[in-house]
VOMI-959330 format. One record per residue (C-alpha): residue number from 1; y negated, x, z. Coordinates in Angstrom, 1 decimal, always signed. Layout:
  seq   north    east      up
  NUM       Y       X       Z
...
***
This chain:
  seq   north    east      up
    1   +17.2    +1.7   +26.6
    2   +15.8    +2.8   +23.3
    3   +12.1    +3.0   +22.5
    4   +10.1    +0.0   +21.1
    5   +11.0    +0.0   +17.0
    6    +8.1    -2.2   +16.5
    7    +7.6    -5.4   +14.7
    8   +10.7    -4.6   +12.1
    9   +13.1    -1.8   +13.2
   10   +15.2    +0.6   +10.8
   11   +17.7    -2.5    +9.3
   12   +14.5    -4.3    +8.1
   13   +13.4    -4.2    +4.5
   14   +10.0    -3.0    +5.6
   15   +11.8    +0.3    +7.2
   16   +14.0    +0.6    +3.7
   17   +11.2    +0.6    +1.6
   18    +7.9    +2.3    +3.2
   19    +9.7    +5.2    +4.2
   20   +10.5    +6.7    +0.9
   21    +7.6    +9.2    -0.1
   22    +7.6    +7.8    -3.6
   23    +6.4    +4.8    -2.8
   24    +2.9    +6.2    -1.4
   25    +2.6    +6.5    -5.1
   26    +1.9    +3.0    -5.1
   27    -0.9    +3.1    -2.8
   28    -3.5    +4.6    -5.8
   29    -2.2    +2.2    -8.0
   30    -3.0    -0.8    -5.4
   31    -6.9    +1.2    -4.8
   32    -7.1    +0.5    -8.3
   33    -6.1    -2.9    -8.6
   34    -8.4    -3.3    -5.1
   35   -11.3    -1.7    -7.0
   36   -11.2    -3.7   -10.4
   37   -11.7    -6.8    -8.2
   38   -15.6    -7.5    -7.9
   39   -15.3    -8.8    -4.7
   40   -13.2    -6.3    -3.3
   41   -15.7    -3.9    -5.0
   42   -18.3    -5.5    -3.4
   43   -17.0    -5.0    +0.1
   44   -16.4    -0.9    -0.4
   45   -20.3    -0.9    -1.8
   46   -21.6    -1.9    +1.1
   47   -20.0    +0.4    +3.5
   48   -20.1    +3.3    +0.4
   49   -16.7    +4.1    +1.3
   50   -16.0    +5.7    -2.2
   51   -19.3    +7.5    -1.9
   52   -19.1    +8.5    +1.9
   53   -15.1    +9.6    +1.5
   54   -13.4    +8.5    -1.2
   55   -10.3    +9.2    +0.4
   56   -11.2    +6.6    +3.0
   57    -9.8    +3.4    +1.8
   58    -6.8    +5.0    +0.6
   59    -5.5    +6.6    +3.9
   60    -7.1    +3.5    +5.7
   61    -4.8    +1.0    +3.9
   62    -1.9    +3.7    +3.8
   63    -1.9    +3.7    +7.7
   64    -2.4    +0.6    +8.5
   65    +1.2    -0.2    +6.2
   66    +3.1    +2.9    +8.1
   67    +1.2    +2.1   +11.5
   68    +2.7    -1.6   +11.5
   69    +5.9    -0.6    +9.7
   70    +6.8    +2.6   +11.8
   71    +4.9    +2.1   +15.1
   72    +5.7    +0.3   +18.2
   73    +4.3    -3.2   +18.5
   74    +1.0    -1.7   +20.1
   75    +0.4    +0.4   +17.8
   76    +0.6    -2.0   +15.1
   77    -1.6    -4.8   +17.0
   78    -4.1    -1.9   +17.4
   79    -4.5    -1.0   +13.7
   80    -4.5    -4.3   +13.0
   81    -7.3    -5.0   +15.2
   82    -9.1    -1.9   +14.3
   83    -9.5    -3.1   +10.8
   84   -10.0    -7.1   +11.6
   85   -13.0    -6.0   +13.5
   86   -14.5    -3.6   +10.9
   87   -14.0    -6.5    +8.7
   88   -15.8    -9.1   +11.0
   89   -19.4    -7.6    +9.2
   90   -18.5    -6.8    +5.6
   91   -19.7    -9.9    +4.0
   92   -22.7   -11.1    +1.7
   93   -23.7   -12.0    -2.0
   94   -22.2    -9.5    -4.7
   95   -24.6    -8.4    -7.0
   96   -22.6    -8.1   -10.1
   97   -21.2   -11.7   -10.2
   98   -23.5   -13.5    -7.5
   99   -20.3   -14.5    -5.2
  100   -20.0   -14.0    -2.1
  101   -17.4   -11.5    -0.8
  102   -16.1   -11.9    +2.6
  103   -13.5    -9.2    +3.9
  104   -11.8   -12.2    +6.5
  105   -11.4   -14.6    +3.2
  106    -8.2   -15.6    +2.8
  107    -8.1   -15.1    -1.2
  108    -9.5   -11.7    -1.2
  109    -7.3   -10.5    +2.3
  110    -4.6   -11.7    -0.1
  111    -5.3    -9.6    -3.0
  112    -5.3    -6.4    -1.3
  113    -2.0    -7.0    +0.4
  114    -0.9    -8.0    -2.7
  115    -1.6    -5.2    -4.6
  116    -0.1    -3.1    -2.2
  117    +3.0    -5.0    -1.7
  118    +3.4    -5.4    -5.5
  119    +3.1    -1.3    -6.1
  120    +5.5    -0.5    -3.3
  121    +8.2    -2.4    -4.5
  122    +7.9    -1.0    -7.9
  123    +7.8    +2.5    -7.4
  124   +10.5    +2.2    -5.0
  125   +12.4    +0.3    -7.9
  126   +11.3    +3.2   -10.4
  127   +12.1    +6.1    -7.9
  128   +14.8    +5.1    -5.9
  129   +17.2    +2.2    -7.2
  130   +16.9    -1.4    -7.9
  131   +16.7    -4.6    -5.5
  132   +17.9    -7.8    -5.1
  133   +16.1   -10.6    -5.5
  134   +17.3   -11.6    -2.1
  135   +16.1    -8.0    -0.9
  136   +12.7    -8.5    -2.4
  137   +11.7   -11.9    -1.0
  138   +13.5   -10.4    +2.5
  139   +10.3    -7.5    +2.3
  140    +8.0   -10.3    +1.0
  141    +9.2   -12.4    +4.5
  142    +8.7    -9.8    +6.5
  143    +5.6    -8.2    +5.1
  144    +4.3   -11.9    +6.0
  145    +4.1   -10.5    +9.4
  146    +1.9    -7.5    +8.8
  147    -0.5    -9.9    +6.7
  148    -0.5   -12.1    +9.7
  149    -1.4    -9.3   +11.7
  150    -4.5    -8.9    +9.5
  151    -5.3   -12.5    +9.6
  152    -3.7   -13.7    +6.4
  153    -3.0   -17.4    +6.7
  154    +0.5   -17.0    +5.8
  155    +1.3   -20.4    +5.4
  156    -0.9   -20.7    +2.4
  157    +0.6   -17.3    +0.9
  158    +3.3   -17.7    -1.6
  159    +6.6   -17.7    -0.2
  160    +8.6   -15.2    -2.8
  161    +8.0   -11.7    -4.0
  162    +7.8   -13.4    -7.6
  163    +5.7   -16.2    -6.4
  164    +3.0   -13.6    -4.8
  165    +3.6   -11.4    -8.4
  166    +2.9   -14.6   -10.3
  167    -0.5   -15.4    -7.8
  168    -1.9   -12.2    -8.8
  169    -1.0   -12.3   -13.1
  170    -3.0   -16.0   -12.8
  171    -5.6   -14.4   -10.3
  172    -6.7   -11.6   -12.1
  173    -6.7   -13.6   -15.8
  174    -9.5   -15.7   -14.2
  175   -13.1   -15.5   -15.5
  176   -14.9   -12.5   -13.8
  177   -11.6   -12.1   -11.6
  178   -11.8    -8.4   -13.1
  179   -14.8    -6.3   -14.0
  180   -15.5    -2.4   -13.9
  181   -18.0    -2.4   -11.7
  182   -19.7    +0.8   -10.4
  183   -17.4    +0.9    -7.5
  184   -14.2    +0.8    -9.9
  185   -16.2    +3.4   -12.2
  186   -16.1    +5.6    -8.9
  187   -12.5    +4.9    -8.2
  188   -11.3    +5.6   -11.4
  189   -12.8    +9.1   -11.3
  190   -11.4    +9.6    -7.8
  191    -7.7    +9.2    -8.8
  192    -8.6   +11.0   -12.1
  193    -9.0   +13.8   -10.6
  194   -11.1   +14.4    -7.8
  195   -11.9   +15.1    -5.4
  196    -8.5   +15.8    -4.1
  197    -7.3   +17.0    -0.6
  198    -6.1   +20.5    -1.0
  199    -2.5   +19.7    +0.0
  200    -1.6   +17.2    -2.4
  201    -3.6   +18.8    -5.3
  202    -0.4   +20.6    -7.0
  203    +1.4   +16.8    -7.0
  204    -2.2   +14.8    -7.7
  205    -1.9   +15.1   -11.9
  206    +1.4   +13.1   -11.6
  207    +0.9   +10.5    -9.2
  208    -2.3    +9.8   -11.2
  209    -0.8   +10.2   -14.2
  210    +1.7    +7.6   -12.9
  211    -0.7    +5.1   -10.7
  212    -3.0    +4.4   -14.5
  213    +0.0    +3.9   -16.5
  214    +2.0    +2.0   -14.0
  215    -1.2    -0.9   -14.1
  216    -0.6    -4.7   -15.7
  217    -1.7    -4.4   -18.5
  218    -4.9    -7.0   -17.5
  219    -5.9    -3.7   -15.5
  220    -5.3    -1.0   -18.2
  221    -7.8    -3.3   -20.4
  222   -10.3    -3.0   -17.6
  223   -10.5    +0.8   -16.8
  224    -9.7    +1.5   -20.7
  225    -6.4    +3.2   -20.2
  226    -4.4    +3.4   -23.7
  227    -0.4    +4.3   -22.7
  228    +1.3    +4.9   -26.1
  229    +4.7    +5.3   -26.9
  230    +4.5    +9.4   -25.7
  231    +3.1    +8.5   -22.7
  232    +5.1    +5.9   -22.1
  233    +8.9    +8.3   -22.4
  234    +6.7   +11.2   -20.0
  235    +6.4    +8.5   -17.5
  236    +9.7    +6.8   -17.8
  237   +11.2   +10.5   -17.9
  238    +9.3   +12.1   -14.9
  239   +10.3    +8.7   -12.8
  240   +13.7    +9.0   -13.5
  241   +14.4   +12.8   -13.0
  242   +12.7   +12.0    -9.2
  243   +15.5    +8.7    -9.3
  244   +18.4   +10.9    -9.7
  245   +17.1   +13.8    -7.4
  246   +15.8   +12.2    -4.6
  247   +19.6   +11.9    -3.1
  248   +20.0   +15.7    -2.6
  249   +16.7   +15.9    -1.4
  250   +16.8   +16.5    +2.4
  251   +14.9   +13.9    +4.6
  252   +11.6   +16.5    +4.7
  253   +11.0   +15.5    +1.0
  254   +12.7   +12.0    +0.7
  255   +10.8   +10.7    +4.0
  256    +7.5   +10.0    +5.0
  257    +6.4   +11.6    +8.2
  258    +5.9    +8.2   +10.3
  259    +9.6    +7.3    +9.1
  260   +10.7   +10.5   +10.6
  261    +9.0   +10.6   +13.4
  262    +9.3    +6.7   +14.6
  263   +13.5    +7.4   +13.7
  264   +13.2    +9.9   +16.5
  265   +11.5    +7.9   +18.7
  266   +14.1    +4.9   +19.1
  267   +17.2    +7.2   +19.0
  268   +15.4    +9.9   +22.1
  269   +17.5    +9.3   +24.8
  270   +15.4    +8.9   +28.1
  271   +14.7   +11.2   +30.6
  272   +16.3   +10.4   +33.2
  273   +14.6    +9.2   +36.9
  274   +14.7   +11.5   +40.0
  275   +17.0    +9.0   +41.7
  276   +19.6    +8.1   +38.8
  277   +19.5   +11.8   +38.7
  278   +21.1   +12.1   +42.1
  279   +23.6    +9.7   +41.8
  280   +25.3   +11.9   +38.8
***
């Protein structure tokens, strides 16, 4: 029998779609569509995340997505409940707008899936070919299951990709909805430039370049990012040229190491037992 494949298994959407490298370019685009939320901001404040280790949140919400994407079904119940219970005490009254964030609300627990959900998609429509409608709104179904797993009430989530797209545009043009706070100030500067892990710094310049011109413009506004037309054909170039290489790239450079590594896991044959052993 082959290994546990987890909650989606390679033919899922989830499995098409998280394993391309490209898309982790997504993830500091989400950190700074997380950050430029007051209440989200809020929540990283008071455990001083982006002051302790600014690469914290990133890789947290990075392997919690490849964890319930790539990893057996305990795995992924154990990441989930790692970060449900670290959740369970970030709450209290936010001292720029006087709301109260909550890190188990429903609306906010939203916001970060949706930001991630929303950058994955398009950098893997940007750096590796377009999808369906019907092959978005599959990911958005089963990407239901990993917000479940964080305690997402998914029955009050939108039920398309567009739908969750159109959620955050009317979400984020709400009064105070977005605000550079002190926390966004920091991550701004973090996926400007630094600091940056030695072993992505020679790649860092792009993905940043990439992650503040990618934003809605709503977000742009917020962290003062101008992208004129220049900018604009470097970016539009750069993405391209990794669209039309990426197919004679091998696997080493296409894939993510969690794609690789759970592919191996549900194609190892077993070792065999002692006794079936003697009955070859």
């Amino acid at each position: 029998m082959k290994s546990d494949a987890g909650y989606f298994g390679p033919n899922s959407m989830m499995w098409k779609v998280n394993k391309e490298i490209t898309v982790l370019f997504g993830g500091a685009r989400a950190l700074l569509m997380h950050a430029a939320h007051p209440l989200i901001a809020a929540g990283a404040r008071q455990t001083s995340f982006y002051q302790r280790d600014p690469w914290k949140r990133l890789i947290r919400t990075l392997s919690l997505q490849n964890s319930v994407t790539f990893g057996t079904i305990e795995e992924a119940n154990d990441s989930a409940n790692r970060i449900n219970k670290l959740h369970e005490v970030i709450n209290g009254e936010d001292s720029i707008t006087g709301g109260y964030y909550d890190a188990l609300d429903h609306d906010q627990l939203l916001w970060v899936h949706a930001c991630l959900q929303l950058s994955s998609i398009y950098f893997y429509e940007k750096t590796v070919k377009k999808l369906t409608q019907h092959e978005k709104d599959n990911y958005h179904r089963e990407n239901m299951v990993s917000a479940g797993l964080v305690l997402i009430d998914t029955n009050k989530m939108p039920k398309s990709h567009n739908d969750l797209k159109e959620w955050v545009i009317k979400e984020s043009r709400q009064q105070n909805c977005l605000i550079l706070t002190d926390v966004a100030e920091d991550v701004k500067n973090i996926i400007a430039g630094g600091p940056v892990p030695k072993h992505i710094k020679p790649i860092w310049p792009f993905i940043s370049f990439t992650a503040f011109h990618t934003l809605p413009e709503e977000f742009k506004i917020i962290y003062g990012i101008k992208t004129t037309r220049i900018k604009s054909m470097v970016l539009s170039m750069n993405l391209s040229i990794l669209k039309y290489t990426r197919p004679f790239l091998p696997p080493f450079f296409r894939l993510i190491p969690p794609a690789r590594w759970a592919k191996q896991r549900i194609t190892k044959k077993p070792d065999l037992k002692f006794s079936d052993k003697a009955k070859i």
